[in-house]
N, C-alpha and C positions, 0 to 999 in steps of 0.2 A: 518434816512430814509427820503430821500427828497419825495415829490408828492404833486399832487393839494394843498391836504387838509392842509400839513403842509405849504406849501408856504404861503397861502392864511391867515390861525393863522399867521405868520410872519408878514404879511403886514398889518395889520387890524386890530381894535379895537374889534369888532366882526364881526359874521356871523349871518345872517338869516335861521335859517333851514323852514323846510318844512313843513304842519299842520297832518289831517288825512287821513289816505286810507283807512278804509273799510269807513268812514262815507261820504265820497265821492262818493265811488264806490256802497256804497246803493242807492243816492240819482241819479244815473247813472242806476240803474236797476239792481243792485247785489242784490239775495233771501239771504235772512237769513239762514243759514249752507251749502250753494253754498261756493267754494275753488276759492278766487279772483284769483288765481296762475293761473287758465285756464284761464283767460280772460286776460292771455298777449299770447296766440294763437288766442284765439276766438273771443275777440272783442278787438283787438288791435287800436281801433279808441282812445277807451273810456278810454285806457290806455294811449295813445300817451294825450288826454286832461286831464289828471289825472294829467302826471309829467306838463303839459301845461300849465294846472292851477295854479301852486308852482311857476315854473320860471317867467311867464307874475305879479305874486304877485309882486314879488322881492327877490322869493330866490336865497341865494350862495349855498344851499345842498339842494338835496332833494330825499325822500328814495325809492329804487326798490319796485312795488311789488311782493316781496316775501316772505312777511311775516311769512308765513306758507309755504316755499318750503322746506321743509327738507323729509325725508321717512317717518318718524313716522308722521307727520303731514297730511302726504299727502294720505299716507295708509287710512284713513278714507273716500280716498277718490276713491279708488281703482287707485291711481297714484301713487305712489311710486319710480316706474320705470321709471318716468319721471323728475326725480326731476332737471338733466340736463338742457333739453330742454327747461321748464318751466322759470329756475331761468335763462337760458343766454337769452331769448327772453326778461324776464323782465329789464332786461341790457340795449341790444341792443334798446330798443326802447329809452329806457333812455338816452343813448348814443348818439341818434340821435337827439331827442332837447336839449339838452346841447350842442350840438357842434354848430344847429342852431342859437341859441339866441345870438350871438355876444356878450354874458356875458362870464367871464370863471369861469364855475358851476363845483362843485363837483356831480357825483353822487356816492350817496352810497349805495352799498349792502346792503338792508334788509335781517338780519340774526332773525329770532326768535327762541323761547327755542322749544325744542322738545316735547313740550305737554306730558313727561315722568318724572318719578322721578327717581334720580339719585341715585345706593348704596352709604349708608348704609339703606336711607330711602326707595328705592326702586329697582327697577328689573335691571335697563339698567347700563349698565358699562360704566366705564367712556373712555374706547379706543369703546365701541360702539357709546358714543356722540361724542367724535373725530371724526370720522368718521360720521357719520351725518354729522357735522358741514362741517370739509372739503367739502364734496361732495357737498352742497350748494353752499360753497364760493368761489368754484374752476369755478364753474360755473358761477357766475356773475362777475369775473375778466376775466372769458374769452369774457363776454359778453361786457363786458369795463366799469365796474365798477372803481372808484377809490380807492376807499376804502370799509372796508366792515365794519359793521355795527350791532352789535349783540345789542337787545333790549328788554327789557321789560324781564329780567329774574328777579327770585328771589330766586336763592341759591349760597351759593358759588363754589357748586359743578359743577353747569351746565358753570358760568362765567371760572370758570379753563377747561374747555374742548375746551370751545371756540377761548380763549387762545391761546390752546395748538396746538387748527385745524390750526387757522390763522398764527400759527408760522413756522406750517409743510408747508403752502402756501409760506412763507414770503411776506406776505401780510401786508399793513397795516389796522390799524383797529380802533375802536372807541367803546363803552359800556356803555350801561345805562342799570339799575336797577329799578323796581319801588316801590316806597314805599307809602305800603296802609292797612297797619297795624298799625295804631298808632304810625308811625312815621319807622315802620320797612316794609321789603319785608315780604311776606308771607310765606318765610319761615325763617326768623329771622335777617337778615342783615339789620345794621343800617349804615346810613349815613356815618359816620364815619370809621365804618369796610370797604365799599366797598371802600372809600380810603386807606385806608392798602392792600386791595387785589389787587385794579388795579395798585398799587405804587411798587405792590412785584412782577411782572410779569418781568419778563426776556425780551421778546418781550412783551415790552410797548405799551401801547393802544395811537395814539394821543390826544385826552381826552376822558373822560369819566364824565358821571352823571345822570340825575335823570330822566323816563319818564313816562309817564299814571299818575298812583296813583289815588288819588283820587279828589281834585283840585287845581286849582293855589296856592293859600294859604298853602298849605301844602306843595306843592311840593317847592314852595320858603323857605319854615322854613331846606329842606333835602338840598339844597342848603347852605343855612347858615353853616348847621355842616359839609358839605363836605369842604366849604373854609374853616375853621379854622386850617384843618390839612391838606389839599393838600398844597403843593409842587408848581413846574410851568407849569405842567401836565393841559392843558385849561378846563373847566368845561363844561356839556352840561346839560341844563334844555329844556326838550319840554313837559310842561305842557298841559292836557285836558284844553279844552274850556267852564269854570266851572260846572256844576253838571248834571248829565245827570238826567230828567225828561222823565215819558210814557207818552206819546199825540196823540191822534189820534192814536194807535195803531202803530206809532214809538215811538223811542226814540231821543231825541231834549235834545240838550245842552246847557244850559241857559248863559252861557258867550258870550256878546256881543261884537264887534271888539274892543269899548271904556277900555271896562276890559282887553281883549288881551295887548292892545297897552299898558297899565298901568303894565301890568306883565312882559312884555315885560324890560321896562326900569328899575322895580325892580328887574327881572332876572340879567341884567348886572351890576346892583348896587349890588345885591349878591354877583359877583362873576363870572360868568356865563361868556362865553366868543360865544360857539354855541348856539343859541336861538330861537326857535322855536315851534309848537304845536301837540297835540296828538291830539287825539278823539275830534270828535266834531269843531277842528278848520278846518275853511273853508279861500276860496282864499282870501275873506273881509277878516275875522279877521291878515291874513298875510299881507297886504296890510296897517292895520291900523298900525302891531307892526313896519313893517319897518319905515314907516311915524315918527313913535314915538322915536324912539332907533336914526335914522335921527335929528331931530329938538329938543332930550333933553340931554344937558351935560350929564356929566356923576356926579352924586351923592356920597352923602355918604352910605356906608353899612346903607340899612333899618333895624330897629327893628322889633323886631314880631309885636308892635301897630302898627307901621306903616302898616304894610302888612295885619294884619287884616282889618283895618280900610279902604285900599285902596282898597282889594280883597276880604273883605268877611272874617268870620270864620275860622278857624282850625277844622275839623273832631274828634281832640281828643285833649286832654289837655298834651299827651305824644308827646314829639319831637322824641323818640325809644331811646335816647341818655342818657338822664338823668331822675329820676324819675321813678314810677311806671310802668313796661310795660307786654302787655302779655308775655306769652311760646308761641314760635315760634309752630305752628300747624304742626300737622303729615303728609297734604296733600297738596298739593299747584295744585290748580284748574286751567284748561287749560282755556287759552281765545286767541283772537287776537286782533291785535291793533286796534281800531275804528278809 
């Protein structure tokens, strides 16, 4: 399946992806449990400087928001019925500085999980997350998306629906997982599994790998066990902007552009081929990683000393893979990507 995004892996050592949305679009005047999804009708300035901010960085991707456009997300919000309109305006505008910047940028669909548990563990069927999904992603390819983009899940029930939407689209697509359980998703997938599931897919993801979780360090160590066992499937790390701290009655993420830039070039010493940040990273810290991944060779695979020592800590002594880990929990808690 030729398109942007595989073109672009073809030519390239890596890619720049794009940092975070809600914690941009807080620092923009988005309320805390307001649905960003309405402010690509309603304050479409703020969104047009949103994807503005990513491209003027230096990115080659960077994500719609739609983070939460799906029905069951949106229903919280008495929008449901909108989920169209919502997710191709988010497109569309996207579409329009991408094609301005005289760069040639991907944009990609933001798919998130359906804030729902999936049978066996829960209510919603899996031809009812198909549907979700489709009706999302059908939408932001009409919007002129490039690819779509499904993110921050953690089951393998909800990644095979996605799958299965994007395949009824023939669409292409991309998937990250996040792991913030000791090295697993919150609902039990390790590193290493989500390479077995994204590698068993029929309609193949262009890559896939690891996003949020808990910080750079961690998420570098789920990079590690993804490369041992993928394939030539390219890897994607968009790690948080290290540790989210309460201040002043926000919340502030204590990685500074200098740790970006450092994660950044340990990302592609990983493995990593798309690279880019979650929550908390802002235009600076995008600015510092391209700078960085620009002006440093490329390395040998880091050790975990090294990644501690460079980034900080590990959250747990468990990489999910080997050693001692929890039982996957009964309930996997809704959130959206900061």
């Amino acid at each position: 399946m030729t398109n942007r995004l595989s073109r672009l892996l073809s030519e390239r050592d890596w890619l720049l992806a794009d940092g975070a949305t809600g914690t941009n679009l807080f620092n923009m005047g988005l309320a805390s449990g307001d649905a960003p999804e309405l402010w690509n009708v309603e304050e479409t300035d703020k969104i047009r400087a949103l994807y503005q901010g990513a491209v003027d960085a230096g990115s080659d991707i960077f994500l719609t928001n739609s983070f939460g456009g799906n029905a069951s997300r949106l229903k919280l919000h008495d929008a449901q019925d909108r989920v169209g309109e919502l997710n191709r305006a988010a497109a569309e505008i996207a579409r329009e500085v991408a094609d301005a910047s005289g760069r040639d940028i991907v944009v990609a669909g933001s798919v998130g999980p359906t804030g729902e548990l999936l049978e066996p563990v829960g209510t919603l069927t899996h031809a009812g997350a198909v549907e979700m999904f489709e009706e999302a992603g059908a939408a932001l390819l009409e919007g002129g998306a490039d690819v779509l983009w499904v993110e921050t899940i953690s089951s393998q029930e909800e990644m095979e629906a996605a799958a299965d939407a994007f395949a009824r689209l023939d669409a292409p697509w991309c998937g990250t997982m996040s792991f913030d359980t000791a090295g697993r998703t919150m609902m039990g997938v390790t590193s290493t599994g989500l390479a077995g599931i994204m590698t068993g897919f029929e309609h193949a993801p262009l890559a896939f790998g690891a996003n949020c979780g808990v910080g750079a360090s961690d998420l570098l160590r789920t990079m590690l066990g993804m490369a041992e066992v993928t394939g030539a499937t390219p890897l994607i790390a968009k790690g948080n902007a290290g540790i989210p701290k309460y201040h002043d009655g926000h919340i502030h993420y204590d990685g500074t552009p200098e740790l970006m830039a450092d994660y950044a070039v340990l990302a592609r010493d990983c493995g990593a081929k798309i690279i880019g940040g979650c929550c908390g990273t802002m235009p600076e810290h995008l600015r510092a990683m391209r700078a960085a991944l620009e002006a440093t060779p490329p390395g040998p695979r880091p050790t975990l000393e090294t990644i501690e020592a460079r980034l900080g800590g590990f959250s747990s002594a468990s990489d999910g893979v080997s050693g001692d880990t929890p039982e996957a929990p009964k309930r996997e808690r809704r959130r959206r990507r900061a």
